[in-house]
ZAMARGU-4260 file (C-alpha; in steps of 0.2 Angstrom, whole numbers, plus 5000, padded with zeros to 4 digits):
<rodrens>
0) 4967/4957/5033 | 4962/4955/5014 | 4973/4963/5001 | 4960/4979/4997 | 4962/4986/5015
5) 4980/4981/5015 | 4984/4992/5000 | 4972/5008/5009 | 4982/5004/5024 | 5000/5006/5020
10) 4998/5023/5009 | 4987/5031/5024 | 5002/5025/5037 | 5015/5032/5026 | 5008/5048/5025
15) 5003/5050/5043 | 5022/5046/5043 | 5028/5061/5034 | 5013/5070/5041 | 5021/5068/5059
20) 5041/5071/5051 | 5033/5088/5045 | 5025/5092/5061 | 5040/5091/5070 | 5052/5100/5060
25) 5039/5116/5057 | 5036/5115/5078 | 5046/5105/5087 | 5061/5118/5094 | 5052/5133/5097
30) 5060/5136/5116 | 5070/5153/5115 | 5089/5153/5120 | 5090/5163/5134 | 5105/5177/5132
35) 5117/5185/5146 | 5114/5200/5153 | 5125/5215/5149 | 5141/5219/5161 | 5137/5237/5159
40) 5121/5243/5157 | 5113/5261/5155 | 5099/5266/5161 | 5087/5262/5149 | 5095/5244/5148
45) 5095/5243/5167 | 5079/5249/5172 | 5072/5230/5169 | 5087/5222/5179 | 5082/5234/5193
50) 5065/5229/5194 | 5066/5211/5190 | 5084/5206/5200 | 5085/5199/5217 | 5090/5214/5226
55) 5071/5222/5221 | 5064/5208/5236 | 5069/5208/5252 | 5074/5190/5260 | 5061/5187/5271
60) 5063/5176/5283 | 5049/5166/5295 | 5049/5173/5312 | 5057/5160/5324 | 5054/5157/5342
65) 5071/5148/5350 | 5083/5157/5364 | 5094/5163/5353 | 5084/5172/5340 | 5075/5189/5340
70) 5068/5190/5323 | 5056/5202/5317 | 5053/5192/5300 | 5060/5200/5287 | 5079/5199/5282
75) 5087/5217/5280 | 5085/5214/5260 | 5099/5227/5254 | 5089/5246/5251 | 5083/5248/5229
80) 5096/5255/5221 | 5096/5275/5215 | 5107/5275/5203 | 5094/5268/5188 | 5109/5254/5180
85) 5122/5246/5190 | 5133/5235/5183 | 5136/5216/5185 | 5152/5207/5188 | 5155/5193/5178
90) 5164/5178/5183 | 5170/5163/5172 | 5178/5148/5175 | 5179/5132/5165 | 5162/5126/5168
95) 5150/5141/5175 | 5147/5157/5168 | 5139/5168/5181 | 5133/5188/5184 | 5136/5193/5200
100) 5122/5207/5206 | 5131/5219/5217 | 5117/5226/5226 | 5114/5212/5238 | 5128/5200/5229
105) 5115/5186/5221 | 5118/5175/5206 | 5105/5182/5193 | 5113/5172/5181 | 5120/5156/5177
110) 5126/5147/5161 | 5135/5130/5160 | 5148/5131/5148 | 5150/5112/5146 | 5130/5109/5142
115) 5125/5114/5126 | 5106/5124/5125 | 5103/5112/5110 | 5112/5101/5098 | 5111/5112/5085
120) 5117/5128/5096 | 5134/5134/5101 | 5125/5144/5116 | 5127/5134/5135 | 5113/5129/5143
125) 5107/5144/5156 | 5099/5137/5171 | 5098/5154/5181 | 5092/5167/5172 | 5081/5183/5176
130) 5073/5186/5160 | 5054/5189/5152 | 5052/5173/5148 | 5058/5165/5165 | 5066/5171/5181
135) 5077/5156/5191 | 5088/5167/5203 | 5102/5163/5220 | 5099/5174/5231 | 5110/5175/5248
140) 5108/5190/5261 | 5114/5195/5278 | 5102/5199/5293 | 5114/5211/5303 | 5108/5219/5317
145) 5105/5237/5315 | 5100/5236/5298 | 5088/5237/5284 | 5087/5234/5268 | 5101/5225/5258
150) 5118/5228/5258 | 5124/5239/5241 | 5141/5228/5239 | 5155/5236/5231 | 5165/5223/5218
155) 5182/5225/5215 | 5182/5221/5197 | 5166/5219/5184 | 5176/5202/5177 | 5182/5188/5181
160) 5191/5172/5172 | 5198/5157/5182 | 5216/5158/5172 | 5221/5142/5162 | 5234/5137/5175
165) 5222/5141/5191 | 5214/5129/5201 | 5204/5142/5211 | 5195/5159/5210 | 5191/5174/5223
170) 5179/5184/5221 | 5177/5199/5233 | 5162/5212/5234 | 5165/5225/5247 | 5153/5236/5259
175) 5154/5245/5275 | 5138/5244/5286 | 5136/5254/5303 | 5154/5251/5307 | 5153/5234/5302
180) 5165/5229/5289 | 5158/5216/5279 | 5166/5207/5264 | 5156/5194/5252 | 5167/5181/5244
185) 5162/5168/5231 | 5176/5154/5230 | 5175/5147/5211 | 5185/5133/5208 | 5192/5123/5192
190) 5180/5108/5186 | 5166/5111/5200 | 5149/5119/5202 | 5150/5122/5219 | 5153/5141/5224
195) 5158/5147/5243 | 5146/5160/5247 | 5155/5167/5263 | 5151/5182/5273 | 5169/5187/5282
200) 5164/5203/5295 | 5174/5214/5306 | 5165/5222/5318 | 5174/5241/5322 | 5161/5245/5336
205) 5162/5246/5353 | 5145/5235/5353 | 5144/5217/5349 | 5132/5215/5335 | 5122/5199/5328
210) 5121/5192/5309 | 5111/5177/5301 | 5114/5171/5283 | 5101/5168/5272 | 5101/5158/5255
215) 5086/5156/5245 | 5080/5149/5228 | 5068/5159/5220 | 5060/5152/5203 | 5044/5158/5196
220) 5031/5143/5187 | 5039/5144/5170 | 5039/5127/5163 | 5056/5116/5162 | 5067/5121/5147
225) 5076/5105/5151 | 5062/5094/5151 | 5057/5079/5139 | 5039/5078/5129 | 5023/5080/5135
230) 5020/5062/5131 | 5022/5051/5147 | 5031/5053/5164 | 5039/5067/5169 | 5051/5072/5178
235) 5047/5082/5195 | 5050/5103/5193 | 5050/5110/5210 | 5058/5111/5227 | 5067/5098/5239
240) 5074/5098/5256 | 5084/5086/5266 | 5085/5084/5285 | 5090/5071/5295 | 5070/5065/5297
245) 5066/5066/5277 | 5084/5064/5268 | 5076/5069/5252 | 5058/5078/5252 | 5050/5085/5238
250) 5036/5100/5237 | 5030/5105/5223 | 5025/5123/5218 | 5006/5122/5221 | 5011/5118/5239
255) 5022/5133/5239 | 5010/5143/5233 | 4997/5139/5247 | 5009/5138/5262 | 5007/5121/5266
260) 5025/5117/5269 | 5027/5117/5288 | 5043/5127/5292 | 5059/5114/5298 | 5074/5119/5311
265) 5086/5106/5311 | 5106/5101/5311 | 5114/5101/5293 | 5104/5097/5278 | 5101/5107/5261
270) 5087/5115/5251 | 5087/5113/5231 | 5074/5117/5216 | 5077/5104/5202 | 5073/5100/5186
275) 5076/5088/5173 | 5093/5084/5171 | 5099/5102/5182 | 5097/5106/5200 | 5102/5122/5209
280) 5106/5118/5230 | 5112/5129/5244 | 5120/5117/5257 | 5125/5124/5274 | 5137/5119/5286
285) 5129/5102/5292 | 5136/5104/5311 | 5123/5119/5313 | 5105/5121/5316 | 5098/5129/5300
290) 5080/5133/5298 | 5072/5127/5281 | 5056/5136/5274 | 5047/5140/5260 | 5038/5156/5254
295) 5033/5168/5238 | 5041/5183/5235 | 5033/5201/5230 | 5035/5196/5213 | 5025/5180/5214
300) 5040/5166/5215 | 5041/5153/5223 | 5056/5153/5236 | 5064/5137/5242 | 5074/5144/5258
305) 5087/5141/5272 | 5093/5150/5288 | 5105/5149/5298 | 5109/5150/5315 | 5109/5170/5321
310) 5130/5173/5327 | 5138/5185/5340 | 5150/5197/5334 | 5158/5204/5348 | 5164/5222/5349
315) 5183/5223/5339 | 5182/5204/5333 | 5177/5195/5317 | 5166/5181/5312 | 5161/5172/5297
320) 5146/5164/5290 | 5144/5155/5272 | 5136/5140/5264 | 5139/5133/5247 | 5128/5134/5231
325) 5127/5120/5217 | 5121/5126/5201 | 5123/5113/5186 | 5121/5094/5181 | 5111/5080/5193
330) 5130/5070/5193 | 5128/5059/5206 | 5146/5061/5211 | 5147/5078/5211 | 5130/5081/5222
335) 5137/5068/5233 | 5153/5078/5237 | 5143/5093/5240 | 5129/5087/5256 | 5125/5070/5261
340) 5110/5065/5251 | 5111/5078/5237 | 5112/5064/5224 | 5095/5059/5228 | 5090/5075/5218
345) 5093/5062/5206 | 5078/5055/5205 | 5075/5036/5201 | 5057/5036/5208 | 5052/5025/5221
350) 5061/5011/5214 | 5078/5021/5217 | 5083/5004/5227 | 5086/4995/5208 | 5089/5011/5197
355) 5103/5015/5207 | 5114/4997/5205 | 5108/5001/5187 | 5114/5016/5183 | 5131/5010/5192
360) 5132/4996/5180 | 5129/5008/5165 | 5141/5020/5170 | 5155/5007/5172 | 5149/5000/5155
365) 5153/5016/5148 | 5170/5018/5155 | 5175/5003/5143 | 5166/5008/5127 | 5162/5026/5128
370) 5147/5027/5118 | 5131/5028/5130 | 5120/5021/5116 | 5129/5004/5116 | 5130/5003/5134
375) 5112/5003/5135 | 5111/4990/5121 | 5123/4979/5134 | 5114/4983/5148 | 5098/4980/5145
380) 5109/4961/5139 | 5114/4958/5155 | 5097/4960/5163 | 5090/4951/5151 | 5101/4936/5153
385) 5100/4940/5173 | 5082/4937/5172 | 5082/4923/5158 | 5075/4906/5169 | 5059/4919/5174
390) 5058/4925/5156 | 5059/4906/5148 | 5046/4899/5163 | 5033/4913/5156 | 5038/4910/5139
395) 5035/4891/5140 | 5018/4893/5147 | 5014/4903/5135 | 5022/4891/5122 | 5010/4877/5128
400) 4996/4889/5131 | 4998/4889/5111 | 5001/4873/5104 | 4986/4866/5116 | 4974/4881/5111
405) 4965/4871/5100 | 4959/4859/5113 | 4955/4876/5125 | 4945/4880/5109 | 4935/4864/5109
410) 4934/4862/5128 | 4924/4881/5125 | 4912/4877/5111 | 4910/4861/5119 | 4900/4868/5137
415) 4901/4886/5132 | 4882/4885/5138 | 4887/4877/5156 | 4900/4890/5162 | 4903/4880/5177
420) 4905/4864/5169 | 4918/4872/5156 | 4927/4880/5171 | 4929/4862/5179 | 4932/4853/5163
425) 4948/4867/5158 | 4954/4863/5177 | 4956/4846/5174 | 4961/4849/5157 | 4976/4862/5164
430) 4980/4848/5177 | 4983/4836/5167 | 4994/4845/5152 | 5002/4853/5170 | 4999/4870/5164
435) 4997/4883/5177 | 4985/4898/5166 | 4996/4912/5178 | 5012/4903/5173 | 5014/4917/5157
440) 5010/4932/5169 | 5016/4930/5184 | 5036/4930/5180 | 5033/4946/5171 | 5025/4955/5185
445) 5039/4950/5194 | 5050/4961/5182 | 5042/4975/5179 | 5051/4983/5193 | 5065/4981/5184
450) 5059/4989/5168 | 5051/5002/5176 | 5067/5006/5186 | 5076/5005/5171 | 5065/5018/5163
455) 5068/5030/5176 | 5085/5027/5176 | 5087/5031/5158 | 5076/5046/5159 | 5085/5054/5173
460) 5103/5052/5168 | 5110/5066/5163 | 5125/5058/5154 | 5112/5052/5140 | 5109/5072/5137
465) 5117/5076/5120 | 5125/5060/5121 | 5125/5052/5102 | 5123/5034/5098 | 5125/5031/5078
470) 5118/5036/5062 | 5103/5047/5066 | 5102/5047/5082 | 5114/5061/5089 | 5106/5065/5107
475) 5099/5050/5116 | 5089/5060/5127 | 5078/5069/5113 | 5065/5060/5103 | 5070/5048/5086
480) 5069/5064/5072 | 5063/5050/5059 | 5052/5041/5073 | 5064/5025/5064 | 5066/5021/5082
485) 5047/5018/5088 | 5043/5012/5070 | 5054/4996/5074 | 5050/4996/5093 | 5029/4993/5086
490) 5034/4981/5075 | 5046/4971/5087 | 5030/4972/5099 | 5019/4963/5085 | 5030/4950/5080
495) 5032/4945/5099 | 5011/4945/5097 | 5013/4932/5084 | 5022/4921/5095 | 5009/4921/5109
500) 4992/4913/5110 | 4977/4920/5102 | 4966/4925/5117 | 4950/4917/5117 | 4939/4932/5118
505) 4938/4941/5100 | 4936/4956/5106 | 4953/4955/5118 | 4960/4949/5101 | 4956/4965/5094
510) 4962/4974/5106 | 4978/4966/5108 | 4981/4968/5089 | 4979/4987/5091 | 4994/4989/5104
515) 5008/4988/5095 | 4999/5004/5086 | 4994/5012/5102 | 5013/5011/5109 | 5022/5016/5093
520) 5009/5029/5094 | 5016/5035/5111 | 5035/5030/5109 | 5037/5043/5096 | 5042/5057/5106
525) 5050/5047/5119 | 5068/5048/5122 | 5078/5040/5110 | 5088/5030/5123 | 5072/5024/5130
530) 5066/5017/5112 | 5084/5009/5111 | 5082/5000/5127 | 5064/4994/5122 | 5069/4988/5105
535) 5084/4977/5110 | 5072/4970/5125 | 5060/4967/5113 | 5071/4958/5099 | 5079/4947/5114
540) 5064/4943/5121 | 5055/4938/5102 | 5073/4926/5100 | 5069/4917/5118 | 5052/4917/5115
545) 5052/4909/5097 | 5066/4896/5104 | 5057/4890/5116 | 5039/4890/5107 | 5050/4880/5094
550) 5055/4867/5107 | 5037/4866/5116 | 5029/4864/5097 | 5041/4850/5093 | 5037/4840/5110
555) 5028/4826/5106 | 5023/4825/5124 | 5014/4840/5129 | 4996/4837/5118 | 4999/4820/5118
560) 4980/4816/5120 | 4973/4833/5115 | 4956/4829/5104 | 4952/4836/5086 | 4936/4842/5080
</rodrens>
């Protein structure tokens, strides 16, 4: 490149710099942050919760054909309430933040104290919420024989705090149905995401009477608040089941939409809706059949669905019937103490197999350092050095590949006309300087599992969410605000093309020469953990590479015989 285009170059890239900087402070947070719902509303004020809450719908539920089950397909969903406002209980512990609906009993909002909305906001992330701009809701119900419509509950109290010296919370709604006493009970307790959602009923009649509960997820096509750039792959928005066929089954929404998931009756499992970085679950008792379905509601959601098996109450007896409800972070240790498989709502792809080992290696990094930024600097170390013989076998071919291009460039001009002939002359010429022309490709196809895995790995973890690293960078999961990051990743990426061979064909040379551009172009607004992980691969891998091209270059026996022109 001549000094003219070199000086038209730089200003054009500095302001296309500043250009991009710009951009993204006028545009880049423009996600609203969702705001709690009143306790107490008037009528005004609760005319939209009326019509928007759970308890508008009723829980519909497939109709079943098994021994013990006569259902009509639709779940007594708890009569609209008459009264224009109600108001919502409230319930806080150390790490939810939830609204109780009392007509019907089901979560219309959830807020995790512990996870901020943003960096720069003091508000918690809200994963359920019913509002204009999105509607996530828990709905749970009870199909009791004799009647319809949803069960108006009667709470106890509108709050609720998990005191500073309580390990657990009870929190009672009330409601009499037909004779049948029937109390719903969430079970909150200290450090945990998991709620008991239990049914406890006492049947006054002189007639035994039958009851299903039913949990649902219901979660309009609103786009992830959680969720990363548009740049690159994302991760999966929709539903996912578990059975003991499919331990961890996705479906999206479209299918949803159209019906296609085929309805499943099987012994334990869990249904779930996640997101990136969140996931909201209901897990039933896994010593029971449970039926798992999928459906819209009247309002258009999509409804992710469980229910259980139908029970017998006798006449003057009682029964129970619960499940438990996850709403917050994908922690793998905390999913797994929730259902079997749960963690796999964690999603490393299909390369889960090395993601997992890992992410396990990370975390325990962590626990020694305690800054995820620097554990991702020694992890992606330790697999460098793990896969250092296959990174110095490609890097040597493609050290000899370079010091005996001149002779490849000879061999070419030479019977460029004769193709055949120049094949068959560059054969003998490879056998004898024993290079092998797939030497510099095949070990790095051969770790790109690993790379990918660990791309996955990094873009899934939860943990790196408003995690900070040094400097600038203050949330690993968010892109570089400065794009200092990719800037350094692009030129990491061309100085590791001036150690390779100059491709023969111009044109791929050309091509070759743009990628560093193209890549820095589409690592701006990749995660900042991500960028970290590519830079330090990139600068241990130019250190190797140069090493070993120094030691090739220096080897007086490789090119012993190689002609000049």
């Amino acid at each position: 490149m001549d000094v003219k285009r070199l000086l038209l170059v730089i200003p054009l890239a500095v302001l296309a710099y500043l250009l991009i900087v710009q951009w993204n402070q006028d545009y880049g947070q423009v996600t609203p942050e969702p705001q709690a719902p009143a306790i107490t509303g008037s009528a005004q004020e609760g005319a939209r919760q009326d019509q928007a809450s759970s308890g508008s719908d009723d829980l519909s539920v497939p109709a079943t054909a098994g021994p013990s089950d006569d259902m009509t397909g639709e779940i007594p969903g708890e009569a609209a309430s008459t009264s224009g406002s109600r108001d919502l209980v409230a319930v806080v512990t150390d790490v939810l933040d939830v609204r109780i609906d009392p007509q019907g009993g089901d979560i219309v909002y959830a807020a995790l104290p512990q996870h901020r909305f943003s960096l720069d906001s003091d508000r918690p992330y809200v994963l359920l919420s019913d509002s204009e701009g999105r509607s996530y809701v828990a709905r749970s119900g009870l199909q009791l024989e004799g009647h319809e419509g949803r069960i108006t509950f009667t709470p106890e109290s509108t709050e609720y705090r998990l005191g500073g010296n309580d390990e657990r919370l009870e929190v009672d709604l009330a409601a009499e149905v037909n004779g049948v006493e029937v109390i719903k009970r969430f079970t909150f307790e200290r450090d945990s995401y998991a709620v008991d959602v239990d049914y406890f009923l006492a049947n006054n009649t002189e007639e035994p009477v039958t009851a299903r509960f039913i949990g649902q997820l219901a979660r309009d096509n609103s786009s992830d608040p959680s969720s990363g750039p548009a740049l690159g792959m994302q991760s999966f928005l929709g539903a996912a089941y578990s059975t003991p066929e499919d331990r961890y089954l996705k479906v999206d929404f479209e299918e949803i939409q159209e019906g296609a998931f085929n309805n499943r009756d099987v012994e334990g499992g869990w249904v779930a809706i996640i997101q990136h970085y969140f996931t909201s679950a209901w897990a039933p008792a896994q010593n029971q059949q449970n039926l798992f379905y999928a459906t819209t509601d009247s309002r258009g959601r999509n409804v992710a669905a469980f229910a259980g098996p139908t029970s017998s109450v006798a006449a003057n007896s009682e029964a129970a019937l619960g499940a438990t409800l996850y709403m917050g972070p994908k922690v793998q240790e905390r999913l797994e103490a929730v259902a079997p498989h749960l963690e796999l709502t964690v999603d490393f792809g299909w390369l889960w197999f090395i993601a997992n080992p890992l992410f396990w290696l990370l975390d325990q990094i962590h626990d020694l350092i305690g800054n995820w930024g620097w554990s991702i600097v020694l992890l992606t170390l330790l697999v460098k050095l793990a896969l250092w013989p296959l990174s110095a076998k490609a890097y040597k071919s493609m050290a000899r590949m370079r010091k005996l291009g001149p002779e490849m460039q000879r061999l070419k001009e030479q019977f460029g006309d004769d193709r055949q002939k120049m094949s068959q002359e560059m054969m003998k010429f490879y056998q004898k300087e024993k290079i092998n022309p797939l030497g510099g490709c095949l070990p790095i196809l051969v770790q790109m599992p690993v790379f990918i895995a660990l791309y996955w790995m990094l873009l899934e973890s939860v943990e790196l969410r408003h995690a900070p690293f040094m400097f600038w960078i203050q949330d690993l999961s968010v892109k570089d605000p400065y794009f200092i990051l990719p800037i350094l990743m692009g030129a990491s990426m061309f100085v590791q093309q001036m150690l390779n061979p100059t491709p023969p064909d111009p044109m791929q040379a050309k091509i070759m020469k743009m990628l560093p551009i193209v890549f820095t172009f589409f690592f701006l607004w990749f995660p900042a953990g991500l960028v970290i992980y590519w830079v330090v691969n990139n600068c241990i891998s130019i250190v190797q590479q140069y090493a070993i091209t120094r030691k090739i270059e220096a080897d007086p026996s490789i090119g012993k015989g190689m002609k000049t022109k």
